[in-house]
C-alpha positions in Angstrom: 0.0 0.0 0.0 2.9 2.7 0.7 4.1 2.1 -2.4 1.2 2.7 -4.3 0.8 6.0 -2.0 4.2 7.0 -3.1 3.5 6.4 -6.7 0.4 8.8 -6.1 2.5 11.5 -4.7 5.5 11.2 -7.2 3.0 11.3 -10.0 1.2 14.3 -9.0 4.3 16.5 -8.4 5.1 15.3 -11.8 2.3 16.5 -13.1 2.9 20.0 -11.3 6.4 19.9 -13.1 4.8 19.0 -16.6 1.9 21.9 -15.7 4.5 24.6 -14.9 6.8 23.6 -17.9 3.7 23.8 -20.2 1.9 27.2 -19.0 3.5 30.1 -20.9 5.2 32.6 -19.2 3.1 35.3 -20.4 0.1 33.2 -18.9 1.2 33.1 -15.3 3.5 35.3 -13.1 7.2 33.6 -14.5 8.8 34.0 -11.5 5.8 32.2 -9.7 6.4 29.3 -12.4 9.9 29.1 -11.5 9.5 29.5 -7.7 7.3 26.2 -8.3 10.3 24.5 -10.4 12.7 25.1 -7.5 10.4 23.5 -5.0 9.9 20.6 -7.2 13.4 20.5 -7.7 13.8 20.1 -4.3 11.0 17.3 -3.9 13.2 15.2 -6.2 16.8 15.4 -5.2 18.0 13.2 -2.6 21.2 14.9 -0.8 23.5 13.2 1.2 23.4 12.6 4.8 26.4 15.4 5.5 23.8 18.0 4.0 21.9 19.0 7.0 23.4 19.1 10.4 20.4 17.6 12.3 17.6 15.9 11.4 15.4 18.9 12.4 17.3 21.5 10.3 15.4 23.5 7.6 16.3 22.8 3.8 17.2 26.2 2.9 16.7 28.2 -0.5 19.3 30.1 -1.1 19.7 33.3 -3.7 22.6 34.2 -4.7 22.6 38.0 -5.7 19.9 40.2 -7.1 16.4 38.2 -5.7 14.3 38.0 -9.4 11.3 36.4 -7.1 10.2 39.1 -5.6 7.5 37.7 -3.2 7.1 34.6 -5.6 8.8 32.4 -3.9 8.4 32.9 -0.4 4.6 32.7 -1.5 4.9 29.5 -3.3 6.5 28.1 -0.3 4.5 29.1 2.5 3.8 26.1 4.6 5.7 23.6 2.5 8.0 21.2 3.7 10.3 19.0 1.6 11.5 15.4 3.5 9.7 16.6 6.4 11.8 19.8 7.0 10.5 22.8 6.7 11.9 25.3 4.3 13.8 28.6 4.7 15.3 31.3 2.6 17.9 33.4 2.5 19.4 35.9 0.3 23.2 35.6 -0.1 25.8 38.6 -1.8 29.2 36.0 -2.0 29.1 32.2 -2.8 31.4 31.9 0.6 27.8 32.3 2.4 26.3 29.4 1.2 28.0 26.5 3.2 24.3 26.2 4.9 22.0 26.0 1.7 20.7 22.9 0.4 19.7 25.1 -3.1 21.4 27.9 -4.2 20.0 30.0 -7.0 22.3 31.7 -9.1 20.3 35.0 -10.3 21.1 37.0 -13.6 22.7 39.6 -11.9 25.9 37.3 -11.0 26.2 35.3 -14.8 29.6 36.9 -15.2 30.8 35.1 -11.8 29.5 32.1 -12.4 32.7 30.4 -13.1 33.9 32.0 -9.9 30.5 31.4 -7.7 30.7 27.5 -8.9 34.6 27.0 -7.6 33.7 28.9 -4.1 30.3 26.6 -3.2 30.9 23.5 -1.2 31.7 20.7 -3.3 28.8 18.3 -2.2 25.5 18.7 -1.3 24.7 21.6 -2.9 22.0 21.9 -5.8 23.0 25.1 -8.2 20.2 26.3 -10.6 19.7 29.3 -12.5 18.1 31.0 -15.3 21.6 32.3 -16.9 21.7 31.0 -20.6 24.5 28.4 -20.6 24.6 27.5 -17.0 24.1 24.1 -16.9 27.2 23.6 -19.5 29.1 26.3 -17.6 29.4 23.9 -14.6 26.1 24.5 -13.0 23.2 21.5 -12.5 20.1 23.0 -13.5 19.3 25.8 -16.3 15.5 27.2 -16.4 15.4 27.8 -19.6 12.9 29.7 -22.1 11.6 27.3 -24.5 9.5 28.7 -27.4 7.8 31.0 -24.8 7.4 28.0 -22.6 9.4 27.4 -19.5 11.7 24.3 -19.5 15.0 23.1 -17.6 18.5 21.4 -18.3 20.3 19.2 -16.1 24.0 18.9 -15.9 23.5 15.2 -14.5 27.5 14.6 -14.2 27.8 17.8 -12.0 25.1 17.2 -9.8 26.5 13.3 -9.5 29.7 14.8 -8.6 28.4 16.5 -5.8 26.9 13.6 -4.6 23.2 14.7 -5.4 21.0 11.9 -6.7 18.1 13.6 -9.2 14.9 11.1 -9.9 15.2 10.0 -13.3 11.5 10.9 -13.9 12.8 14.2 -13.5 15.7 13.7 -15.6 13.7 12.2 -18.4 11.6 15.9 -18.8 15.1 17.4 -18.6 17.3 18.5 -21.7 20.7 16.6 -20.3 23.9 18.8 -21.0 27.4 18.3 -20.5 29.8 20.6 -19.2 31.6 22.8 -21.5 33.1 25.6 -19.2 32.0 28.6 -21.6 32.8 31.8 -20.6 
């Protein structure tokens, strides 16, 4: 019976993956549509024990430089738990801040550091997304990405397997799968 229960729930955040990637951004707030992406995100990751200090501590949300979300996320977040923690946020100025996230969202307004931001984050544990074209091939895990005025994502699989991240592979079969390139 727990399995089929689990099935239930994995499908229907699915679907709230396959909904957000489908609505046009021009439909719905996009920051509201992303905001959902990084909670799902988080839903489907599984981070190693060394992530959290306690079984009691918060998965944290971290920004990393100029907040795009306005009041999106905490609002899309409100009351949520992920693994049975609840969730915090936090808004970060340097990388060297963010030995305490769980998810750390690189915004547009630091795309020239990203090289940089990805050296200084811990090596493990850590999921990195953004909405920065090239970001998943520039060493990051996950790129939101504008698809024909629909949202989408990429996964940089390898990197995320480095830092000891396992992503479901339903989620990684509605990703585009990139390999690093190190652009600058």
């Amino acid at each position: 019976m727990g399995l089929g229960i689990n099935r239930w729930r994995t499908t229907r955040l699915l679907s709230g993956i396959l909904l957000a990637a489908m609505v046009s951004a021009g439909t719905v707030d996009e920051y509201q549509v992303k905001a959902a992406f990084l909670y799902n995100f988080a839903k489907f990751v599984e981070w190693p024990p060394e992530a959290f200090r306690s079984d009691k501590e918060p998965l944290r949300i971290c920004i990393l430089g100029a907040n795009p979300f306005g009041s999106s996320l905490s609002d899309v977040l409100r009351g949520k738990t992920v693994l049975g923690r609840p969730i915090a946020l936090a808004d970060l100025t340097e990388p060297t801040q963010a030995a305490d996230c769980q998810i750390v969202f690189v915004s547009e307004s630091d795309r020239k550091r990203v090289r940089l931001i990805l050296k200084t984050l811990p090596r493990t544990g850590v999921l990195t997304v953004s909405e920065s074209d090239g970001f998943a091939a520039r060493g990051g895990m996950v790129n939101i990405t504008r698809q024909g005025g629909h949202l989408g994502f990429e996964i940089n699989a390898d990197v995320a397997s480095d830092a000891r991240l396992r992503i479901s592979s339903r989620v990684l079969q509605l990703a585009r799968i990139v390999k690093s390139a190190w652009l600058d």
